[in-house]
FIRO-523826 format. One record per residue (C-alpha): residue number from 1; residue in three letters; x, y negated, z negated. Coordinates in Angstrom, 3 decimals, m for minus. Layout:
<site num="NUM" residu="ALA" x="X" y="Y" z="Z"/>
...
END
This chain:
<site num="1" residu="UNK" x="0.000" y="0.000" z="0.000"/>
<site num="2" residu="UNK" x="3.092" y="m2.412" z="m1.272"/>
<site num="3" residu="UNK" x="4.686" y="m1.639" z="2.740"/>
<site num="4" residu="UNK" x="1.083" y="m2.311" z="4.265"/>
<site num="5" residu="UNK" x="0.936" y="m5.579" z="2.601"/>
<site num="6" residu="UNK" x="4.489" y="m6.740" z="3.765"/>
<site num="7" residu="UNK" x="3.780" y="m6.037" z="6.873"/>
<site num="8" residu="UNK" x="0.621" y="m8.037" z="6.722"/>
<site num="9" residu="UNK" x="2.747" y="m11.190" z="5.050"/>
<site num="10" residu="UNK" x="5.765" y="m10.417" z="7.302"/>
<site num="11" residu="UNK" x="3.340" y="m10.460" z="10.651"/>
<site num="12" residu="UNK" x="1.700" y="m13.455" z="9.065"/>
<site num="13" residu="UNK" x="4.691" y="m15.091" z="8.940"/>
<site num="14" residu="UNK" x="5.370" y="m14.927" z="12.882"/>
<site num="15" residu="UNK" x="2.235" y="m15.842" z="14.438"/>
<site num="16" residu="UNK" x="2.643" y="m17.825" z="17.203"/>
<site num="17" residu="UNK" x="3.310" y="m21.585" z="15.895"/>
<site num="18" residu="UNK" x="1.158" y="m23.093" z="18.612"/>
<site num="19" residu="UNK" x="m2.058" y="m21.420" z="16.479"/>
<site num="20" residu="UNK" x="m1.405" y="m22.821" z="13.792"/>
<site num="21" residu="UNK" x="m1.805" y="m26.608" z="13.885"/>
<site num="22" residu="UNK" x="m2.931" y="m28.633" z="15.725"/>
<site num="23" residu="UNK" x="m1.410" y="m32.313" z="15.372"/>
<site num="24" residu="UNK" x="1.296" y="m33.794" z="13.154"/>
<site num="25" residu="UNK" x="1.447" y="m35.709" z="9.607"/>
<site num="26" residu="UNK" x="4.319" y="m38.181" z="9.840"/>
<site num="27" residu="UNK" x="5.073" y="m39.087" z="6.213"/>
<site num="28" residu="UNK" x="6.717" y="m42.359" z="5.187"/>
<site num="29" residu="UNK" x="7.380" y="m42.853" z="1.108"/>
<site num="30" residu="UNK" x="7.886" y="m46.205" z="m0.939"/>
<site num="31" residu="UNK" x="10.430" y="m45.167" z="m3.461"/>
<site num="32" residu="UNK" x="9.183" y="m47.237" z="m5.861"/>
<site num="33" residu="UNK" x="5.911" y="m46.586" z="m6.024"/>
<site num="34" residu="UNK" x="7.164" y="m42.725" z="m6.204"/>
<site num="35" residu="UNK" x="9.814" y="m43.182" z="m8.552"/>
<site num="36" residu="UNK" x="8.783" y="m45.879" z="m11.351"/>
<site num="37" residu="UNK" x="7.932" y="m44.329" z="m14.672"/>
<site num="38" residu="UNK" x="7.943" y="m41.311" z="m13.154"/>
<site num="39" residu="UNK" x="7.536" y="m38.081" z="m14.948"/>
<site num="40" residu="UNK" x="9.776" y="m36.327" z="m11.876"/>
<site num="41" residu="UNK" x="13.634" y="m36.734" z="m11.935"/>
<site num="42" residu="UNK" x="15.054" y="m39.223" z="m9.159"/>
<site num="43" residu="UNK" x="17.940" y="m40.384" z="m7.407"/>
<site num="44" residu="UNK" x="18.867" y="m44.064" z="m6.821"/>
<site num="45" residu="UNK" x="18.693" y="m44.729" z="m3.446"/>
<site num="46" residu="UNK" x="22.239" y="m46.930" z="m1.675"/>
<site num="47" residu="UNK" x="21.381" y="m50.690" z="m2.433"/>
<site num="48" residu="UNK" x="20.629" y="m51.374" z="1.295"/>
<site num="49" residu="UNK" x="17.692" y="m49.115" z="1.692"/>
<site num="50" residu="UNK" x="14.717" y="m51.468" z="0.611"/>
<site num="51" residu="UNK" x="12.081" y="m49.986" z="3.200"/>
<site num="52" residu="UNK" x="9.734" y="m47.168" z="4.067"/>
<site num="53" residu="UNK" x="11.604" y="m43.808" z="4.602"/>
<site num="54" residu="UNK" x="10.741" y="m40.646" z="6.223"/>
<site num="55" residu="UNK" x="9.408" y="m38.134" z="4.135"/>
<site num="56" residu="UNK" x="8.531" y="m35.487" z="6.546"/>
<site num="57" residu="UNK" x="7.190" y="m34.591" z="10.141"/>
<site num="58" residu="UNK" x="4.565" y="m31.873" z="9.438"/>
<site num="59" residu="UNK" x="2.725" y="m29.698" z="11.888"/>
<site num="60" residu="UNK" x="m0.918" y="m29.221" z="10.429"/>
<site num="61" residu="UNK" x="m4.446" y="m27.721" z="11.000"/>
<site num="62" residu="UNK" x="m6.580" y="m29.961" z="8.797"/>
<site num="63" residu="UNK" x="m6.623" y="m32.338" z="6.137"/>
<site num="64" residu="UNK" x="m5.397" y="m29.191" z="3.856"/>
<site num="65" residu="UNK" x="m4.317" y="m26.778" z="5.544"/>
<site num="66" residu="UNK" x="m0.823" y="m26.754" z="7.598"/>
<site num="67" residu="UNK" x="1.641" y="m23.808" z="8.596"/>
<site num="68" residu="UNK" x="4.715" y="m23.515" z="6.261"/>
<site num="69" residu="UNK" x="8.206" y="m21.351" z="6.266"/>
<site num="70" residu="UNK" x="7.382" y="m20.193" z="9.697"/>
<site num="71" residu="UNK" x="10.810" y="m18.588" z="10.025"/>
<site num="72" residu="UNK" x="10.945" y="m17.076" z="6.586"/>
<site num="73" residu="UNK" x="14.390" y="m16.345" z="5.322"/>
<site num="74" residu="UNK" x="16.306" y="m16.669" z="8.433"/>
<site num="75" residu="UNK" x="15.915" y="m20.096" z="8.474"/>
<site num="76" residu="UNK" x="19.088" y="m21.913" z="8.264"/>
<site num="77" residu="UNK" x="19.727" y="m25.429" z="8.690"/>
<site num="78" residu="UNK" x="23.164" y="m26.859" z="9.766"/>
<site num="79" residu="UNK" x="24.189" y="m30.216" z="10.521"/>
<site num="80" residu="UNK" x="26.917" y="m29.363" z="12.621"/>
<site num="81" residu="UNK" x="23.842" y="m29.369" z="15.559"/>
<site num="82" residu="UNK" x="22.992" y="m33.177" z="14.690"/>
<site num="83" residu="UNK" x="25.947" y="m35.040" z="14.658"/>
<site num="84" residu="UNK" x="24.857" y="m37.647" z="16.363"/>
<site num="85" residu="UNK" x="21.508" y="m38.381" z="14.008"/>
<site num="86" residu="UNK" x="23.415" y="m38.465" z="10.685"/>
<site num="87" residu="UNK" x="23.951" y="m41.506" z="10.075"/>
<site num="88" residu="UNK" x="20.186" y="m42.636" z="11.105"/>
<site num="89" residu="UNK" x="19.188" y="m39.793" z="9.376"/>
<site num="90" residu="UNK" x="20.821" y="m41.023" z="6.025"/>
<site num="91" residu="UNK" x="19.930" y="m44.852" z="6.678"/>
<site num="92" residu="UNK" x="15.924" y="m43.880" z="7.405"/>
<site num="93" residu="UNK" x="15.527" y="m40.229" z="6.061"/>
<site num="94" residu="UNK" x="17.188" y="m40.044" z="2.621"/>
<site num="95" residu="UNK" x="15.971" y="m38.759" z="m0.829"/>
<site num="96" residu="UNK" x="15.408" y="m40.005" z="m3.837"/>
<site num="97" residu="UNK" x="14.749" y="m36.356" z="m5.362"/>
<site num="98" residu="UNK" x="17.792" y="m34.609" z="m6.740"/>
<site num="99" residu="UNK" x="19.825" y="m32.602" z="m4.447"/>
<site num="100" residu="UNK" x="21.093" y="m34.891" z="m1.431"/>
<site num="101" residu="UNK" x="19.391" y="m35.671" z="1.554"/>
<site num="102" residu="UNK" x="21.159" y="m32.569" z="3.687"/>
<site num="103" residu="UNK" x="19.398" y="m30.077" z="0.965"/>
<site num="104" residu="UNK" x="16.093" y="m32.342" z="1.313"/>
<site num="105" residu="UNK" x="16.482" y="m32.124" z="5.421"/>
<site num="106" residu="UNK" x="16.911" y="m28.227" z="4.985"/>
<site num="107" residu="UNK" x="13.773" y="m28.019" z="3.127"/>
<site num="108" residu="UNK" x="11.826" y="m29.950" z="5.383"/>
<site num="109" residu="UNK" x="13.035" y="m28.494" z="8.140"/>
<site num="110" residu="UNK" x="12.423" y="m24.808" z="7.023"/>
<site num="111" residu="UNK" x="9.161" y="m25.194" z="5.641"/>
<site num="112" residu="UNK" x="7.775" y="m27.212" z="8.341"/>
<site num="113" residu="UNK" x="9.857" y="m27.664" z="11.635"/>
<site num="114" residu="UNK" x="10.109" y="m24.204" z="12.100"/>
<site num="115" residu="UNK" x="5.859" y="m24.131" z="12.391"/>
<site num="116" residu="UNK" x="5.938" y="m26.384" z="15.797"/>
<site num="117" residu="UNK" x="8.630" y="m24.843" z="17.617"/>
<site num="118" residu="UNK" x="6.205" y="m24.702" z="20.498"/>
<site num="119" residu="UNK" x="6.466" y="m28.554" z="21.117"/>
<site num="120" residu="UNK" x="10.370" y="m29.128" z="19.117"/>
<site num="121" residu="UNK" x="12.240" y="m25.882" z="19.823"/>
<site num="122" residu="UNK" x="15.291" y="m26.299" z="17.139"/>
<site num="123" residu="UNK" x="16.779" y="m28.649" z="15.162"/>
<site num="124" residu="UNK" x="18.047" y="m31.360" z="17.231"/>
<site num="125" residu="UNK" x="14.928" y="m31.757" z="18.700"/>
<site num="126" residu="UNK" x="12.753" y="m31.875" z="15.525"/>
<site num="127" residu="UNK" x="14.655" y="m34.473" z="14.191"/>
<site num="128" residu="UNK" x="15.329" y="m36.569" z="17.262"/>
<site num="129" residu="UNK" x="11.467" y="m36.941" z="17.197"/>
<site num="130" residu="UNK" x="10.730" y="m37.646" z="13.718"/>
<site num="131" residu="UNK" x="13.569" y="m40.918" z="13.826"/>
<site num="132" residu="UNK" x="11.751" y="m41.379" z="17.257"/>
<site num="133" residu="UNK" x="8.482" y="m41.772" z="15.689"/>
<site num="134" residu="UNK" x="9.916" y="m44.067" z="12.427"/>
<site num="135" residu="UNK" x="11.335" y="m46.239" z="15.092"/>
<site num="136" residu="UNK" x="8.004" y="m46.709" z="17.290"/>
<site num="137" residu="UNK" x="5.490" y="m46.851" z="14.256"/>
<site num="138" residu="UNK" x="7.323" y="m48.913" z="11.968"/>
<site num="139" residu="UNK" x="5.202" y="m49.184" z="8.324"/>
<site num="140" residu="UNK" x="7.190" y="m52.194" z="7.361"/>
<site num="141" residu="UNK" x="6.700" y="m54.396" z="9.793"/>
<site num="142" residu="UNK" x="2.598" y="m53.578" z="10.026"/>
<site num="143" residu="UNK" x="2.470" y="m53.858" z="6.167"/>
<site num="144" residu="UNK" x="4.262" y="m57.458" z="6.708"/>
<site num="145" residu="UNK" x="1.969" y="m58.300" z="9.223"/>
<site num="146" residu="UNK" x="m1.072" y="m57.977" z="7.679"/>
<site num="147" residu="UNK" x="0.364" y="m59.755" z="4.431"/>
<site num="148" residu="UNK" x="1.244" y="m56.508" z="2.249"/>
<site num="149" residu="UNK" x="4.442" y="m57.292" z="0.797"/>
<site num="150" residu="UNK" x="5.598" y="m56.029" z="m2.127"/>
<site num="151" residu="UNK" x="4.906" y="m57.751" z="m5.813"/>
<site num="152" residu="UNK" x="4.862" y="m57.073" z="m9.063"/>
<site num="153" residu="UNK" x="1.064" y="m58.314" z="m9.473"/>
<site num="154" residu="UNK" x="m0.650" y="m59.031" z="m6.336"/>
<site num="155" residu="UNK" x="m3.233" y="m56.177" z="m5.604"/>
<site num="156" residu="UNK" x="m4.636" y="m55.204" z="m1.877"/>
<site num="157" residu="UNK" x="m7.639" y="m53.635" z="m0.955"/>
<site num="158" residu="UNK" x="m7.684" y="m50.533" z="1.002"/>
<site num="159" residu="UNK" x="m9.514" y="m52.264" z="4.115"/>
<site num="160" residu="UNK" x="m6.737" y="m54.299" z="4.390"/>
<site num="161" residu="UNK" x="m4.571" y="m51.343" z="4.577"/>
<site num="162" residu="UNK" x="m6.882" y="m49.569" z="7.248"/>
<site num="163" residu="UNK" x="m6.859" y="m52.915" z="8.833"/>
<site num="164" residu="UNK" x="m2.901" y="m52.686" z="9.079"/>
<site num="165" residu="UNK" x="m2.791" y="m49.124" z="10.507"/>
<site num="166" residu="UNK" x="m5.595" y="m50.365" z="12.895"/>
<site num="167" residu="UNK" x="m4.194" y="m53.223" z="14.458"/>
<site num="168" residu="UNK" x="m0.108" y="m52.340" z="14.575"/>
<site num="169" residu="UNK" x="m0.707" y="m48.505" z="15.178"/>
<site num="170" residu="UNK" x="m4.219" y="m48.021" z="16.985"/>
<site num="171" residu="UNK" x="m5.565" y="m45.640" z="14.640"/>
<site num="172" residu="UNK" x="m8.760" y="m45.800" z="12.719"/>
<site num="173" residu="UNK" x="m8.002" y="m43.496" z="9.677"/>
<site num="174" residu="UNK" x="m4.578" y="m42.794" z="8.414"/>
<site num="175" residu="UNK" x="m3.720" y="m40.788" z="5.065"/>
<site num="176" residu="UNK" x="m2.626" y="m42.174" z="1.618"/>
<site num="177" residu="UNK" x="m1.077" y="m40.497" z="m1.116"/>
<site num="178" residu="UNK" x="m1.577" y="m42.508" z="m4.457"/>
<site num="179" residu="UNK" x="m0.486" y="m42.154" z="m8.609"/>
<site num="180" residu="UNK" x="m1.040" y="m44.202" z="m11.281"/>
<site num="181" residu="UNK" x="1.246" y="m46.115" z="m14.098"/>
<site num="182" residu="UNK" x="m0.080" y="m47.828" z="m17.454"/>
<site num="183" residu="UNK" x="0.591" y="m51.591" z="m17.143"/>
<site num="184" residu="UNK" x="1.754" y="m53.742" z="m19.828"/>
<site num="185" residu="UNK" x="m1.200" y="m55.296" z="m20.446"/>
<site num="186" residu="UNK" x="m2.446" y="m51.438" z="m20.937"/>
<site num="187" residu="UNK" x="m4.716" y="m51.438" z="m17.556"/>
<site num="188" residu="UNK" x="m4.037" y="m48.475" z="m14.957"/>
<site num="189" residu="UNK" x="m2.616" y="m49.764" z="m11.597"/>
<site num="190" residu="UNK" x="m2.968" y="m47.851" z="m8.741"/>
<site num="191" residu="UNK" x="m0.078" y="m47.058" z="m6.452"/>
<site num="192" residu="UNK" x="0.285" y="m45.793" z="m2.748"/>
<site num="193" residu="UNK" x="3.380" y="m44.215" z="m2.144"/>
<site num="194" residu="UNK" x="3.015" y="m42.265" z="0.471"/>
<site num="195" residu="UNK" x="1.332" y="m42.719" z="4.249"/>
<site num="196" residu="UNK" x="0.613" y="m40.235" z="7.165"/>
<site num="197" residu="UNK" x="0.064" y="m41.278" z="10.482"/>
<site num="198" residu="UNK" x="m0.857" y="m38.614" z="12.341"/>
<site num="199" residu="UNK" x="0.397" y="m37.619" z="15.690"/>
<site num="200" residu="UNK" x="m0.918" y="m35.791" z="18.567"/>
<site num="201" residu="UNK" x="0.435" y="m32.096" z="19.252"/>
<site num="202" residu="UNK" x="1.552" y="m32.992" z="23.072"/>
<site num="203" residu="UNK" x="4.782" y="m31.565" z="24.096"/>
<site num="204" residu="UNK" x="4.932" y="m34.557" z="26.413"/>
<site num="205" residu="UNK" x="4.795" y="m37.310" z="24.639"/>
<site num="206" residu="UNK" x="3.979" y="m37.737" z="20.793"/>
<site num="207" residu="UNK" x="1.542" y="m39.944" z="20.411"/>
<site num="208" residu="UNK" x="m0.685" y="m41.819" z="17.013"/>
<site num="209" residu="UNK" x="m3.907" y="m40.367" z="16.464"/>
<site num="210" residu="UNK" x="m6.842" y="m40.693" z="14.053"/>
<site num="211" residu="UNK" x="m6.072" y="m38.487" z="11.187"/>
<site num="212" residu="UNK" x="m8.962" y="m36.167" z="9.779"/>
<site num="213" residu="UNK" x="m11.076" y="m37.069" z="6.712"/>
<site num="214" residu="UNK" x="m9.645" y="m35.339" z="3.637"/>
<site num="215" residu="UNK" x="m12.385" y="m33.973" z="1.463"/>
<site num="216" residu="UNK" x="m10.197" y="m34.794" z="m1.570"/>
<site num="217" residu="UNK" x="m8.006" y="m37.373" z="m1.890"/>
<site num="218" residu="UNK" x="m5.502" y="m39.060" z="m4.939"/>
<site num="219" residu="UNK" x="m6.686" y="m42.481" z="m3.802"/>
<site num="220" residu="UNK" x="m9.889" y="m44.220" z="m5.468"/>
<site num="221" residu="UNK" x="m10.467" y="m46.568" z="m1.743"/>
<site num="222" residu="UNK" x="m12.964" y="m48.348" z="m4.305"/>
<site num="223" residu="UNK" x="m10.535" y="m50.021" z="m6.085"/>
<site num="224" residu="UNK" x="m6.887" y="m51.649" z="m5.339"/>
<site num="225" residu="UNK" x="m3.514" y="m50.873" z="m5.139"/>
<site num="226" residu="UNK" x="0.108" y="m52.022" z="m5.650"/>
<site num="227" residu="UNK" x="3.134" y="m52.140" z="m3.559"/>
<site num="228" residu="UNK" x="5.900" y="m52.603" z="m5.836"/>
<site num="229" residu="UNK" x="9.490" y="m54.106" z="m5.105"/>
<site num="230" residu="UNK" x="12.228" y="m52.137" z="m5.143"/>
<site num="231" residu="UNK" x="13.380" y="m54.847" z="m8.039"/>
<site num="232" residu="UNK" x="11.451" y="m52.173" z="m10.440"/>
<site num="233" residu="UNK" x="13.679" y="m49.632" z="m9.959"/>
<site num="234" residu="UNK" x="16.614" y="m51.860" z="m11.828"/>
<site num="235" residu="UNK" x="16.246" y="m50.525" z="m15.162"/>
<site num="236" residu="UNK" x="15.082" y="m47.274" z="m14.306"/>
<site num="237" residu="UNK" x="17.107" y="m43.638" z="m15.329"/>
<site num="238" residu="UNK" x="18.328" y="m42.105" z="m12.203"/>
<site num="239" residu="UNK" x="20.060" y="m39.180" z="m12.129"/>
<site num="240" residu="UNK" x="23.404" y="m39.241" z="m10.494"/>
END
């Protein structure tokens, strides 16, 4: 029975990526919405990185639901096949968990760039289009467009985020990831540190799309959020 079910996991495990999903989540993280008073151990980012960063290109089916570890254990990820990314890679695609940013890229690439080898074959080509992506759809300059800039105190509203995506990216509904600290003053503030715009599965050209409603969500849209500056991160514990 133990052999039956291994081969069920094992054949599971190499089903054809292109069943699988069927457009892409490209993640972008504030660090310091992720990282202050954080319960999770982090790493200080260099001093020049003051910006969105990549989190992660993921091939999905749904708003919960998304292929993962399609290679199993013979993944392995080398950076000898990306020389000429690196340093883009470490400017727009670091870490501020522990480990380094060439264990982080290993894990992302594992888990989810070996589910959509039907459109991005290996490595090179996974992360080619991910930097590709951050440098077409760039969350900084749409946030300063529509006035979201980062403050200590100034709350938006979640239309005017929508309203950002909208007008600088063409789509209608993107995907937030939120937590929430305990002010000074004792009041919970809501933070988004994390957005997805998703991207159409087209081996031809990558394109934005509308991302899918998510039946559950850490956001409360009814109420606003934060964008903190990176200026919060100062005094914080990092590990080294």
């Amino acid at each position: 029975m133990l052999a039956v079910c291994f081969a069920l996991l094992l054949a599971q495990s190499l089903v054809s990526a292109d069943d699988t999903y069927n457009y892409f989540d490209f993640v972008r993280q504030w660090s310091p919405n992720s990282c202050y008073k954080s319960s999770r151990p982090c790493k200080a980012l260099p001093a020049e990185i003051n910006y969105w960063t990549i989190h992660g290109l993921w091939p999905s089916k749904d708003a919960t639901h998304y292929p993962a570890d399609c290679a199993g254990s013979s993944c392995h990820f080398n950076t000898t096949t990306i020389p000429d990314l690196l340093d883009e890679m470490h400017l727009r695609w670091p870490t501020d968990y522990s480990g380094g940013d060439t264990k982080f890229w290993s894990h992302e690439y594992c888990k989810h760039g070996t589910c959509c080898t039907d459109i991005l074959p290996d490595i090179h080509h996974y992360f080619s289009a991910a930097l590709k992506l951050n440098r077409q759809l760039d969350v900084d300059k749409a946030l300063q467009s529509a006035g979201i800039l980062p403050s200590l105190d100034k709350p938006y509203t979640f239309e005017q985020l929508n309203s950002a995506m909208k007008e600088s990216f063409g789509v209608s509904q993107a995907t937030y990831w939120c937590r929430y600290i305990k002010a000074s003053n004792g009041e919970s503030k809501q933070l988004v540190f994390q957005i997805s715009v998703c991207i159409t599965k087209d081996p031809n050209s990558l394109q934005p799309r509308d991302c899918p409603v998510a039946k559950g969500h850490s956001c409360d849209y009814h109420h606003s959020f934060y964008l903190l500056p990176f200026s919060v991160l100062e005094n914080e514990i990092f590990e080294s």
